[in-house]
Every structure is written in C-alpha cells, then in structure tokens.
TORKOL-4160 file (C-alpha; in steps of 0.2 Angstrom, whole numbers, padded with zeros to 4 digits, m for minus):
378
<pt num="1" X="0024" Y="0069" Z="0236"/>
<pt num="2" X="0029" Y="0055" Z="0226"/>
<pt num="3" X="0042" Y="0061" Z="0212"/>
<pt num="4" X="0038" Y="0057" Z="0194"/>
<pt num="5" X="0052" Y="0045" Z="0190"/>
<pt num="6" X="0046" Y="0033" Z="0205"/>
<pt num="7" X="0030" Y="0034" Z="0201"/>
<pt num="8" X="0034" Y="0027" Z="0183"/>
<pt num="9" X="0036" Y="0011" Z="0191"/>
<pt num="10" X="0021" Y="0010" Z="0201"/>
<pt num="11" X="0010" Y="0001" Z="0187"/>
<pt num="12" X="0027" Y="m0010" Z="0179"/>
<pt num="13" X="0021" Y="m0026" Z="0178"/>
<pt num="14" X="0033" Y="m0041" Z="0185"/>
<pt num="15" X="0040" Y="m0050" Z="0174"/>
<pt num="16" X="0032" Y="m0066" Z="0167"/>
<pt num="17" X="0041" Y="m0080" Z="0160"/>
<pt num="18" X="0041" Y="m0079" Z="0141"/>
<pt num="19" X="0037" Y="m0096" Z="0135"/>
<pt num="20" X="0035" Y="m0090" Z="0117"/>
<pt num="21" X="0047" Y="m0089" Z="0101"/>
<pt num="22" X="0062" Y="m0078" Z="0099"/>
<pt num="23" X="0069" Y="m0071" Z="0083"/>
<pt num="24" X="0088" Y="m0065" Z="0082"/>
<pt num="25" X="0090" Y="m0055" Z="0068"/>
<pt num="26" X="0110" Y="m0054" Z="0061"/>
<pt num="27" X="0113" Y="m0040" Z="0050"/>
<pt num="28" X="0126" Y="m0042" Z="0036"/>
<pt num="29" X="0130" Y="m0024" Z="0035"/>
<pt num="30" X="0140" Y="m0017" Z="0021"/>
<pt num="31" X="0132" Y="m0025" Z="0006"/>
<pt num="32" X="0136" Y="m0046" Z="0006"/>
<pt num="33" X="0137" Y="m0052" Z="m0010"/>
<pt num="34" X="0126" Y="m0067" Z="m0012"/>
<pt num="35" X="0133" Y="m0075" Z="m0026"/>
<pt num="36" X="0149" Y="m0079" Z="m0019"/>
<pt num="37" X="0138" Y="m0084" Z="m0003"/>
<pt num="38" X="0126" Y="m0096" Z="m0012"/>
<pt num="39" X="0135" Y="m0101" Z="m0029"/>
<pt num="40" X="0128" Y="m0105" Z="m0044"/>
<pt num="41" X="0143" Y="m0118" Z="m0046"/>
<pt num="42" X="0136" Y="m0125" Z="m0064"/>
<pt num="43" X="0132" Y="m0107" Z="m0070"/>
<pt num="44" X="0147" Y="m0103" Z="m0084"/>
<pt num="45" X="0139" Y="m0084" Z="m0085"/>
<pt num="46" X="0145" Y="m0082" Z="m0067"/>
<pt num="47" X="0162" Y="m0090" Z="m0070"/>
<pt num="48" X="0163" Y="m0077" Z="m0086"/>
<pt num="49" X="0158" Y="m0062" Z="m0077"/>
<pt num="50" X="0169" Y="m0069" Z="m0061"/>
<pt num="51" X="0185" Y="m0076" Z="m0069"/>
<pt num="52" X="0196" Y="m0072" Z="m0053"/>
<pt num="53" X="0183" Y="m0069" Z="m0040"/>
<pt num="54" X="0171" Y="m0082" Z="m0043"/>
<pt num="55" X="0170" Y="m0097" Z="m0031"/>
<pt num="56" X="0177" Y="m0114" Z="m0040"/>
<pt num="57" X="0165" Y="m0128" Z="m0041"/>
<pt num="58" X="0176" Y="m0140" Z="m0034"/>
<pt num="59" X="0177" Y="m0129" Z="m0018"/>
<pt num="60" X="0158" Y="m0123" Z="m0018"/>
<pt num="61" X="0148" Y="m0135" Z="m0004"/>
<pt num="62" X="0136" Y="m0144" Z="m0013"/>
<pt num="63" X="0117" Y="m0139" Z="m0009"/>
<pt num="64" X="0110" Y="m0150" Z="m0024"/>
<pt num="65" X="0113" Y="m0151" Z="m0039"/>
<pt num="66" X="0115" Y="m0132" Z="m0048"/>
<pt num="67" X="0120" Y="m0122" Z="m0030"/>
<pt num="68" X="0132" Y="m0122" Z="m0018"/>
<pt num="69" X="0139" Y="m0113" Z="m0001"/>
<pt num="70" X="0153" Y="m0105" Z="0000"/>
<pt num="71" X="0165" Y="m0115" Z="0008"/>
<pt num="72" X="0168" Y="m0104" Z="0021"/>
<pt num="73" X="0152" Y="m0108" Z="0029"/>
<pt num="74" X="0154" Y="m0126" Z="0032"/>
<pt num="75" X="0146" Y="m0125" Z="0049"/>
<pt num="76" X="0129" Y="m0120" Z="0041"/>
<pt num="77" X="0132" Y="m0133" Z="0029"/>
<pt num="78" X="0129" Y="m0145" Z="0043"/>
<pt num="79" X="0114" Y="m0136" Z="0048"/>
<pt num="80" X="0108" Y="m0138" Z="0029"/>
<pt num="81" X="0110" Y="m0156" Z="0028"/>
<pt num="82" X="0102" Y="m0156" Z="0047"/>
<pt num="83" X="0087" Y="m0149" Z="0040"/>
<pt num="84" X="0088" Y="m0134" Z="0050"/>
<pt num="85" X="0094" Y="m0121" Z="0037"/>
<pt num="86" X="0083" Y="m0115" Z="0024"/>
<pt num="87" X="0090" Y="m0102" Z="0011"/>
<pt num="88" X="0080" Y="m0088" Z="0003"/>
<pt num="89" X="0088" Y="m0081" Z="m0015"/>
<pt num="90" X="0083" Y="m0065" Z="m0025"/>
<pt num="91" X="0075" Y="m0057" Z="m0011"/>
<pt num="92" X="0076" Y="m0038" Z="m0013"/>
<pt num="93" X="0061" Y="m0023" Z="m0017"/>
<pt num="94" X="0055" Y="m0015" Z="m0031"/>
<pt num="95" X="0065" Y="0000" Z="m0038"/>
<pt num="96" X="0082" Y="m0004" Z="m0027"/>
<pt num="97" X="0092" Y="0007" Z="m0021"/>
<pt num="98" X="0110" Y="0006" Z="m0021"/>
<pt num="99" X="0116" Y="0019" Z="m0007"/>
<pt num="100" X="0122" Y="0010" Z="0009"/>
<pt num="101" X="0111" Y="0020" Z="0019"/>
<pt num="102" X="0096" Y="0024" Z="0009"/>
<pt num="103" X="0094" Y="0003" Z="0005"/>
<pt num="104" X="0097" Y="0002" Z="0025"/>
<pt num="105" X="0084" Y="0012" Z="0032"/>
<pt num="106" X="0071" Y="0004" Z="0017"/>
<pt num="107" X="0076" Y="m0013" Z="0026"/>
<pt num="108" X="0074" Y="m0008" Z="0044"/>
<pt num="109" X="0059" Y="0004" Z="0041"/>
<pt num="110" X="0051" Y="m0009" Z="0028"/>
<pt num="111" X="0044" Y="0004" Z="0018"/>
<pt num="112" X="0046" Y="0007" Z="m0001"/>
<pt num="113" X="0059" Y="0012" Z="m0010"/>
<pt num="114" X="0048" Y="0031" Z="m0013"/>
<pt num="115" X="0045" Y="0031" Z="0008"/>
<pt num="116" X="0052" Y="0041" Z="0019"/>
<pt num="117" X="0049" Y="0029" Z="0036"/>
<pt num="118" X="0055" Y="0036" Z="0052"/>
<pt num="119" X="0051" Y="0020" Z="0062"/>
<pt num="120" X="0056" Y="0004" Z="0060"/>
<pt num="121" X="0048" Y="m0012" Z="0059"/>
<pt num="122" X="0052" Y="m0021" Z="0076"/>
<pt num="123" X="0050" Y="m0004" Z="0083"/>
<pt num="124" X="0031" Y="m0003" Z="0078"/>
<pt num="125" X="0032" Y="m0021" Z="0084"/>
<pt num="126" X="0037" Y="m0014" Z="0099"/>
<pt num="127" X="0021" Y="0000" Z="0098"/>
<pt num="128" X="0010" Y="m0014" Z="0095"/>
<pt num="129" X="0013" Y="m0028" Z="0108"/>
<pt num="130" X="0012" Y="m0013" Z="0122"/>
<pt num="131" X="0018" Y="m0013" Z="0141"/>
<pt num="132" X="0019" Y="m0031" Z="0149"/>
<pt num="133" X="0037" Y="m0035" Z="0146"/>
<pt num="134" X="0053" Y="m0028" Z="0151"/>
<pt num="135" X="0067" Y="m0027" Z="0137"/>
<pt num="136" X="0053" Y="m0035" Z="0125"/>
<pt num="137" X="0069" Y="m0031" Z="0110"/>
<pt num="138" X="0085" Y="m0030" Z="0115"/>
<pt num="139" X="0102" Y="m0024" Z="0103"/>
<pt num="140" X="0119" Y="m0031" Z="0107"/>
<pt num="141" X="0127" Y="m0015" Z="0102"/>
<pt num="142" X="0130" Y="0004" Z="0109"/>
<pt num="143" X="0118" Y="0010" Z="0098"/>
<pt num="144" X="0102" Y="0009" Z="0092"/>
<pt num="145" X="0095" Y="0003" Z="0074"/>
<pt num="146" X="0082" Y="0011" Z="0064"/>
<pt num="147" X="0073" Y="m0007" Z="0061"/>
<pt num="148" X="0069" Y="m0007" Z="0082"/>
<pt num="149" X="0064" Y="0011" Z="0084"/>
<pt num="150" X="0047" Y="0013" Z="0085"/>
<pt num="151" X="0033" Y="0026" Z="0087"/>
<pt num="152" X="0029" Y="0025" Z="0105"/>
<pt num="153" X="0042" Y="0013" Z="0111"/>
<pt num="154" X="0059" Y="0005" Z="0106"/>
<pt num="155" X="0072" Y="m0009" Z="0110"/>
<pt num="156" X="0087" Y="m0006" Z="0120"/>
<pt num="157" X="0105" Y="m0006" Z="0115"/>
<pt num="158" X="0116" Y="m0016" Z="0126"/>
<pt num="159" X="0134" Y="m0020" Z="0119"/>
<pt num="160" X="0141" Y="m0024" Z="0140"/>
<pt num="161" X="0127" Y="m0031" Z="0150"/>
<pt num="162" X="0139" Y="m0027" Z="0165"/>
<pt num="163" X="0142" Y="m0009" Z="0159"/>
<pt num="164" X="0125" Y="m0004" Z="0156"/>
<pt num="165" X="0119" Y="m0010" Z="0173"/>
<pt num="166" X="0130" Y="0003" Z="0179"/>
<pt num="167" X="0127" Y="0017" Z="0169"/>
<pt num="168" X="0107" Y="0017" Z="0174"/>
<pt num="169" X="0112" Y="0015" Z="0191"/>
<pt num="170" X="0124" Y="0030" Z="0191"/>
<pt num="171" X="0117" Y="0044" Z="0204"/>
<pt num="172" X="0115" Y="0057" Z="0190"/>
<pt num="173" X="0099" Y="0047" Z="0183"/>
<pt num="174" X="0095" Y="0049" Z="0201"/>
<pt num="175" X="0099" Y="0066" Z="0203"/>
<pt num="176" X="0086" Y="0070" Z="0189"/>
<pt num="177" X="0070" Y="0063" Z="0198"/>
<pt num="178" X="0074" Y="0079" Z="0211"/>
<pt num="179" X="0072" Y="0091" Z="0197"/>
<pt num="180" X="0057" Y="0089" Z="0189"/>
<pt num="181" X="0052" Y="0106" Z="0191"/>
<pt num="182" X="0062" Y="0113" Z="0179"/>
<pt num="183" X="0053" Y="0104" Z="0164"/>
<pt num="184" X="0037" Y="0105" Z="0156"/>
<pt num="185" X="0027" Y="0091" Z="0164"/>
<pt num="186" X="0023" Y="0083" Z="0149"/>
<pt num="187" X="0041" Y="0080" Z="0143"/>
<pt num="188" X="0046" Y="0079" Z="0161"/>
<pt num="189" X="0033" Y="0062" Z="0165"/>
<pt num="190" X="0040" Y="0056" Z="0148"/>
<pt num="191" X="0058" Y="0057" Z="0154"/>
<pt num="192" X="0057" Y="0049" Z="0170"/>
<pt num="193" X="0047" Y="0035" Z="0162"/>
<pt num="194" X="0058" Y="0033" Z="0148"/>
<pt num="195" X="0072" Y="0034" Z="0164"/>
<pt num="196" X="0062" Y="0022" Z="0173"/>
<pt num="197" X="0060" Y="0007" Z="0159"/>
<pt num="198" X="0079" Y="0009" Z="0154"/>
<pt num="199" X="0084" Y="0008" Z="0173"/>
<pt num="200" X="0070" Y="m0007" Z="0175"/>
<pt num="201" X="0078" Y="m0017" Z="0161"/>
<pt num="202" X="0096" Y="m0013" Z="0164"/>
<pt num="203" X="0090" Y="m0023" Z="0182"/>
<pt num="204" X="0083" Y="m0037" Z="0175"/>
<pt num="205" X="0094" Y="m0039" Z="0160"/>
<pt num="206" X="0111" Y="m0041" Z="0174"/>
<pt num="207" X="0100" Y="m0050" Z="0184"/>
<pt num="208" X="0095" Y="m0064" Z="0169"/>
<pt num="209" X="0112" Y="m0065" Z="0163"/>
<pt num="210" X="0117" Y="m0074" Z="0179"/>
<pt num="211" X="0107" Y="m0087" Z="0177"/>
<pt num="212" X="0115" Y="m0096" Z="0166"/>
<pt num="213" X="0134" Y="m0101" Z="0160"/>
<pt num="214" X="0137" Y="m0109" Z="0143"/>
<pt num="215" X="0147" Y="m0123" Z="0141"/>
<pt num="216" X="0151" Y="m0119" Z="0125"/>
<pt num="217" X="0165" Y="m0110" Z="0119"/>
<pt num="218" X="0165" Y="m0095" Z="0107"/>
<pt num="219" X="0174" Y="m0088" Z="0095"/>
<pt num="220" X="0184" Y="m0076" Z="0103"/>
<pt num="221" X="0177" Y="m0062" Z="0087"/>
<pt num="222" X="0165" Y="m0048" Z="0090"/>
<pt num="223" X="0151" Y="m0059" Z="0082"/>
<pt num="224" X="0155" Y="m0073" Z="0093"/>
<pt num="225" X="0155" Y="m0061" Z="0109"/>
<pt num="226" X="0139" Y="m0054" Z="0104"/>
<pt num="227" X="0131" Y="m0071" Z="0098"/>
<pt num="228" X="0137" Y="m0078" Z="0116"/>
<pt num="229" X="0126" Y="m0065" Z="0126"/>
<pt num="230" X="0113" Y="m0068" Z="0115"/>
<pt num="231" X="0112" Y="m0086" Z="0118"/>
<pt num="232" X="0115" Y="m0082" Z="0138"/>
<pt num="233" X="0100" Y="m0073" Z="0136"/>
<pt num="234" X="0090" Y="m0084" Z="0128"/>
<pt num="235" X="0096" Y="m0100" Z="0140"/>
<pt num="236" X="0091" Y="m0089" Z="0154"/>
<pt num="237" X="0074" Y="m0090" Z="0147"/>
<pt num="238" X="0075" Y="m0071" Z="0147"/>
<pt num="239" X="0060" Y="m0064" Z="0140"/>
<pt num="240" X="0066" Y="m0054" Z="0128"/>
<pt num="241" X="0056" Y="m0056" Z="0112"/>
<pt num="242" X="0070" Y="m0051" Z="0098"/>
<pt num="243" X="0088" Y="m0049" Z="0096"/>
<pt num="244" X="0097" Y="m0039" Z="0084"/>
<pt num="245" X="0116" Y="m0039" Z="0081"/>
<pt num="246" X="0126" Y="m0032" Z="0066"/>
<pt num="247" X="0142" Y="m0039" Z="0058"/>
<pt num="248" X="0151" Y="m0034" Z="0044"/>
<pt num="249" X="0159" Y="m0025" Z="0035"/>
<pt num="250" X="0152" Y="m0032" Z="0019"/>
<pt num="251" X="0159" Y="m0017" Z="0007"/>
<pt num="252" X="0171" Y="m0029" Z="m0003"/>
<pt num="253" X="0174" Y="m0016" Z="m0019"/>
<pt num="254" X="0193" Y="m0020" Z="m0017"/>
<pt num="255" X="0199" Y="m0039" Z="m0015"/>
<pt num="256" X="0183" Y="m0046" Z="m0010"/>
<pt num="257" X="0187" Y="m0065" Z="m0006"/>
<pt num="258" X="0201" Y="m0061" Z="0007"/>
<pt num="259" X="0186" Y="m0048" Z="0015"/>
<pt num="260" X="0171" Y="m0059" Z="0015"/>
<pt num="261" X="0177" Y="m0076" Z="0015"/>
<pt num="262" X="0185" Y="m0071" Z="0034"/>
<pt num="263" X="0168" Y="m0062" Z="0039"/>
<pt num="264" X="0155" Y="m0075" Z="0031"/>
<pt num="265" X="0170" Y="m0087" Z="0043"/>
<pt num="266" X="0166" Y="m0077" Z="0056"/>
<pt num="267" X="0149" Y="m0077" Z="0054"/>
<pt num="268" X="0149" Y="m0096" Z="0054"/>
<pt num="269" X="0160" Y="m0101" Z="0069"/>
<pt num="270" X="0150" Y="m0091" Z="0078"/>
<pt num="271" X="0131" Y="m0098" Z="0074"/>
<pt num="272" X="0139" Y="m0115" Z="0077"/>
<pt num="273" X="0142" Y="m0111" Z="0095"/>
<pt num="274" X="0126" Y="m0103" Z="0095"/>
<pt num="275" X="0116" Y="m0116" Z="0089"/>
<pt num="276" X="0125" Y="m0128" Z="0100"/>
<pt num="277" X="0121" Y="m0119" Z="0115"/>
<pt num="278" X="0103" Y="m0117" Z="0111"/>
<pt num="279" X="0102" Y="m0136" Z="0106"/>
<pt num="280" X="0112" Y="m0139" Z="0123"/>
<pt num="281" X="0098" Y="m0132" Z="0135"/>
<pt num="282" X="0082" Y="m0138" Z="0123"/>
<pt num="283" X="0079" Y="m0120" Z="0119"/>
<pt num="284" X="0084" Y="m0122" Z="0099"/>
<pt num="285" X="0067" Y="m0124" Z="0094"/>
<pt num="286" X="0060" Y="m0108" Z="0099"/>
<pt num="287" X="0073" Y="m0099" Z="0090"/>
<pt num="288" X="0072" Y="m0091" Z="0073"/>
<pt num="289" X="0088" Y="m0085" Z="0067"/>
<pt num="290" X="0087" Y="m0072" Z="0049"/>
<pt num="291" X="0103" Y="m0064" Z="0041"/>
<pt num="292" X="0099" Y="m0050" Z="0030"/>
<pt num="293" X="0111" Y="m0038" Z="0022"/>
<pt num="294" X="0106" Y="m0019" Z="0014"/>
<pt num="295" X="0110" Y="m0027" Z="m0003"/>
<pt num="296" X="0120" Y="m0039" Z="m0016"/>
<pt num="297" X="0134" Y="m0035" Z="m0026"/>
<pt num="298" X="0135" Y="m0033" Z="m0045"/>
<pt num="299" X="0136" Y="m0050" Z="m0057"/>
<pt num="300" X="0152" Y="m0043" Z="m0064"/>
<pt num="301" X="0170" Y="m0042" Z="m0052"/>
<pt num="302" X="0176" Y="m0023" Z="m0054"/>
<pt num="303" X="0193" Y="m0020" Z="m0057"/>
<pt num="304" X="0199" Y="m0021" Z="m0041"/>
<pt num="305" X="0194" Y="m0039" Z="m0039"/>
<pt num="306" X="0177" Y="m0036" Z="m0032"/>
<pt num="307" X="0161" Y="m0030" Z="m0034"/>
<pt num="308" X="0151" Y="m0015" Z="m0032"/>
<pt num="309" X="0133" Y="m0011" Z="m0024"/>
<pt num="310" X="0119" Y="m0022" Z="m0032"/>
<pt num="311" X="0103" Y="m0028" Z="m0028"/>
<pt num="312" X="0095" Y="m0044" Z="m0022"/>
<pt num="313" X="0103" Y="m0054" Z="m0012"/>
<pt num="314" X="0102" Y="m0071" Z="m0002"/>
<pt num="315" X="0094" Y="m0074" Z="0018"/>
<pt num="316" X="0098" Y="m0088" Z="0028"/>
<pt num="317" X="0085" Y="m0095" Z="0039"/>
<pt num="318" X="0090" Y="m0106" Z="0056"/>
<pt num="319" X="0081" Y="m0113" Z="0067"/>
<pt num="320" X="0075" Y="m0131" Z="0073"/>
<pt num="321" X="0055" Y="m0124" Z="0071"/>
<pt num="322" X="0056" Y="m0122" Z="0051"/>
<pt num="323" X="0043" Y="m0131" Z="0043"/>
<pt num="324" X="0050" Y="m0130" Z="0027"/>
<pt num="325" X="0070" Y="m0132" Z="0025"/>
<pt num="326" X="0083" Y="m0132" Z="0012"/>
<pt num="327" X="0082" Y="m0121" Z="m0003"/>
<pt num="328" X="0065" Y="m0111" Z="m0003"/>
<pt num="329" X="0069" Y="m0103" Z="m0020"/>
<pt num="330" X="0084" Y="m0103" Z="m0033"/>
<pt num="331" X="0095" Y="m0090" Z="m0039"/>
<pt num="332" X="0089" Y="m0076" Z="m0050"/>
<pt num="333" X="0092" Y="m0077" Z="m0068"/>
<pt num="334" X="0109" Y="m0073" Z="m0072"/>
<pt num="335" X="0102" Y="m0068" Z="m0092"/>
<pt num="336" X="0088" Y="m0058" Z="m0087"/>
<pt num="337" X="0096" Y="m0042" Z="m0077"/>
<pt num="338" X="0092" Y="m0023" Z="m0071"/>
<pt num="339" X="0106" Y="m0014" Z="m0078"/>
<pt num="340" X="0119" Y="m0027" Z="m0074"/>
<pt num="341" X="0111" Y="m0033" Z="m0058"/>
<pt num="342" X="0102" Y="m0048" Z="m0052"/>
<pt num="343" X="0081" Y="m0044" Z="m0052"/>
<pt num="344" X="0072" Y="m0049" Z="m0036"/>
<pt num="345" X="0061" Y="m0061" Z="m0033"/>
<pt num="346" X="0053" Y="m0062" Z="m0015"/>
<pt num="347" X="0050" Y="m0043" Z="m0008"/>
<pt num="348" X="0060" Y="m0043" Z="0009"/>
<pt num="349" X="0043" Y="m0038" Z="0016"/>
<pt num="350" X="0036" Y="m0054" Z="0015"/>
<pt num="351" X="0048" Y="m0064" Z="0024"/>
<pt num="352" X="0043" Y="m0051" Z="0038"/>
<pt num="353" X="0025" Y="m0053" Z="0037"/>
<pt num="354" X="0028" Y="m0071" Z="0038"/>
<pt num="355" X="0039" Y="m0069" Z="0054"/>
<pt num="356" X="0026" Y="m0057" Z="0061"/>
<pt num="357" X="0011" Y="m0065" Z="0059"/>
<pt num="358" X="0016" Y="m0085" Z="0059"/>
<pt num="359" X="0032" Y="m0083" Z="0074"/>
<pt num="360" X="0030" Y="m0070" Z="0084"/>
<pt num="361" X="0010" Y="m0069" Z="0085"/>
<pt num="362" X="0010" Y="m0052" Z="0079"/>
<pt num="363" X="m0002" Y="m0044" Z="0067"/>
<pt num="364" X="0010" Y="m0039" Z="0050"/>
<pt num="365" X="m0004" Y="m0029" Z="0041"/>
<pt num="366" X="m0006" Y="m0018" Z="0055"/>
<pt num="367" X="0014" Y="m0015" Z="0058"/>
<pt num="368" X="0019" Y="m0016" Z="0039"/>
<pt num="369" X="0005" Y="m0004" Z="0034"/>
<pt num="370" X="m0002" Y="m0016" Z="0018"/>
<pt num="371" X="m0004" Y="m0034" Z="0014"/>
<pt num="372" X="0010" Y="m0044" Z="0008"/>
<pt num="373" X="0009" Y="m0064" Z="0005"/>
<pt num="374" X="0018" Y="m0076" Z="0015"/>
<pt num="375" X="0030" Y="m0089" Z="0015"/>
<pt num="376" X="0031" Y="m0105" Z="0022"/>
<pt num="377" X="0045" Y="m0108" Z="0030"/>
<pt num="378" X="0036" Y="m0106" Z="0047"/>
C-alpha cells in the first residue's frame, strides 16, 4: 500500500542535461518610462514637453545619430557597442490600458486588451512542453507571476534556494502523505503530485546550486542577489528553461530622475555581473535576456517632476546569440499621439512568438492562441 504522494514519483523522469537556450525575463514593474531610458536627444518636442525632466543631450550615450541611453545605463552601453544589445521602441498593444494591474496581467497572460486570461504565457509554455524536466521555469521571488502560471502546470517561485529546500522537507509535507483518506481521491492524487514535483525540485534545485561558485562579484542590491542565482543556475547548466525576476518600482509620478535613474543603475550593475559570469563559463550564448515593463509614461512631465501612466514603451534585448543587434526600430513619433501618449508600433505579442518559436523551440500559435509575425532578432 503504497501512499499517493510516493507513488507521484514513481514515473519522474531523471534529469537530463539541458543543452538548450534559456530566456531570463526582467520585469520592470511599476511603469518605466522609456523616453528617459532611450532618448530622442535631437527631439526639441521632448525637451518642450520635458523641460526639467528630460535627459540633456550632452549626457544622453550616443546610440547613432538621433537616440541615446540614459546615462545611467553605461554598462549596456558596452553591450550595445559589443553587438550584444539590441533595443526594441514603441512596443505596446492595441487599445492600452493604463491600470498597473490591468496592463500587467495583458502582458503576462498575452491576451488582448478585451480578454480576460487566467493563464499566462510561459505558464501555457509550461502546459505545452509536458513532463520531462524538473523546475522547467523557475521565479526568483516568494511568489508566483501570472505570466508563468499555466493551465495544467506552472513555474516555481524561489526567492532563498536554501530556504525552500527546507520548507519541502519540513515533516508536515510528510505528515500529509498519511492522510489521504480524508480527501476526494481526485484532489487528493493531485495534491500529493503537486507536493511531489515541488519537493523534487526543491531537491534538485539545492542540489544544482552547489555546482558552481561565481567569481564575479555582484551588486550587493536585490537585482543583483536575484541576477547572482540566476546565473549560479544557469553556470550549473541547470536545466531550467526560463527565469523570471522583477525590479522596480517604476511608478516615478513624483521626482522621477532621482527614482529611475537609481533603479535603471541598479538594473545595469547588476546585468554587467551577469553577463560577465555567463561570458566567464561560455554559457553567454545560450542566454536571451528581455526587460519588459506594464507600460511607458506620458510625453509630458506632470507637475510633480514626473510622469504619469502611458503606453508604449522600449525592451532591451541581451544576449551573445542575437542575430540582429543594435536598434531594431526607432522611437514612436512624438507629433503623432493617442491622447498625449506615444502610439505603438510592434505588439508585445510578437516578440513572444518570436522567442517561442525561434529560442525556445516552442510552438507560438498553439500557446498565444493566433498568429502573430516575427522578428528577427533571433
């Protein structure tokens, strides 16, 4: 007599080195605004609708000749001129929305604007690739994103590798497997299964992240602690598929170049240890790193000396396996607005058919629910 939740490991499968690509995905929660992150330095409608906000040319880091980068961001400068950044503009949906949470879920669901999604689109990732890898996506956080919950199966959230490992060893996970009886069988199987695959992870996952020490040294920040077990992770050749973290917050309606010009420096200390530890241990290649935030900010600074909840914004694309680098589109038209917001110009939803279908070897139309056109940046 067997109990359920041992017999959920009888058919686990061991675990194979993945030799295939990983995708971290940073979000920029909050709302970044994108014009003070790639700067139209040669725009004089910015610096009118900006005139104490707006990024000087003299400071902006030359991209070519009509954009810069904030000059916070000097590290992915480097990866720019290396030919291992590439930068998306205007990308958004149609008929925005400008609630934090409503934009949010559209972006981690990838649904439309009219949808209501209850699934998101790693998560249905996650449905479609099946059993066969432990921790397939994993989140360094306490809890779990929309974008990595799926129908059938979802990613794992891990903030303390160490922690986590002895949470699903505590004796009360073990103390459920002795009372089945008291639930329906059906819920009850799914329960110890679900119990089984966390506990199975939480093994391997500790176990992996002893593999490998990095010699490089990161920012002592929460995106640099997060960004560090990633690339442990990773350098362990883990097989782990996607990683998700968040940073941020991004809500600059008060004072915004104090607020985001420490985050985006944040941000960019941090990918530079990253990067350097993946370039380190020749796993840099197989890496696709995308920032994405809920939304932009308004052309105009508030009163405050920010900006309030937009539309499209910018995503930056890292990675030493991009076959197209540098700027893959310019800046929305700063004439031609949506009720004093920037328009679109690439739906958000084809950058993840592209990753789907040309990174991780996935079929887009099947997860995403419709066609949509791809890039080229891989």
């Amino acid at each position: 007599m067997v109990p359920q939740f041992l017999k959920a490991f009888e058919h686990t499968p061991a675990p194979a080195l993945n030799t295939g690509k990983k995708l971290i995905i940073i979000q920029l929660s909050g709302g970044n605004d994108g014009l003070n992150t790639v700067i139209p330095y040669r725009n004089d409608i910015y610096y009118k609708e900006r005139p104490k906000i707006g990024i000087a040319a003299a400071d902006a880091l030359r991209l070519d000749d009509e954009t810069g980068i904030n000059p916070w961001l000097k590290n992915m400068k480097a990866l720019y001129d290396a030919g291992d950044l590439a930068v998306l503009n205007g990308v958004g949906y149609p008929h925005p929305d400008r609630s934090h949470f409503r934009s949010m879920d559209i972006w981690q669901s990838a649904s439309a604007s009219s949808e209501i999604v209850t699934s998101g689109w790693i998560g249905r990732y996650l449905d479609a690739c099946g059993d066969g890898q432990r921790a397939r996506a994993l989140e360094v956080d306490d809890t779990l994103s929309l974008a990595l919950k799926g129908e059938e199966r979802s990613a794992i959230a891990v903030r303390d590798i160490n922690q986590f490992h002895r949470a699903a060893a505590n004796d009360y996970v073990k103390m459920l497997a002795t009372h089945q009886e008291e639930h329906d069988a059906h819920l009850a199987g799914y329960l110890y299964r679900t119990l089984a695959n966390t506990t199975s992870a939480a093994d391997y996952i500790f176990a992996q992240s002893k593999l490998y020490t990095t010699r490089q040294t990161y920012p002592d920040t929460q995106i640099g602690k997060r960004l560090k077990t990633i690339g442990q992770l990773i350098n362990a050749r883990t097989e782990t598929s996607v990683y998700y973290v968040s940073h941020g917050s991004f809500d600059t309606h008060v004072n915004q170049a104090d607020r985001q010009n420490k985050l985006l420096g944040q941000l960019d200390d941090a990918l530079a240890a990253l990067v350097a530890d993946l370039k380190d241990q020749g796993t840099f290649n197989d890496v696709l790193v995308m920032t994405f935030s809920e939304f932009g900010r308004r052309l105009a600074q508030n009163a405050s000396n920010g900006t309030d909840h937009g539309t499209a914004s910018c995503m930056f694309l890292i990675g030493g396996g991009l076959k197209k680098r540098g700027m893959l589109s310019s800046i929305p038209s700063l004439e031609d607005l949506d009720e004093g917001d920037l328009k679109y110009t690439t739906d958000f939803r084809n950058l993840y058919a592209t990753i789907l279908d040309n990174w991780l070897n996935a079929d887009a139309h099947k997860i995403l629910g419709r066609r949509f056109d791809k890039l080229s940046f891989v």
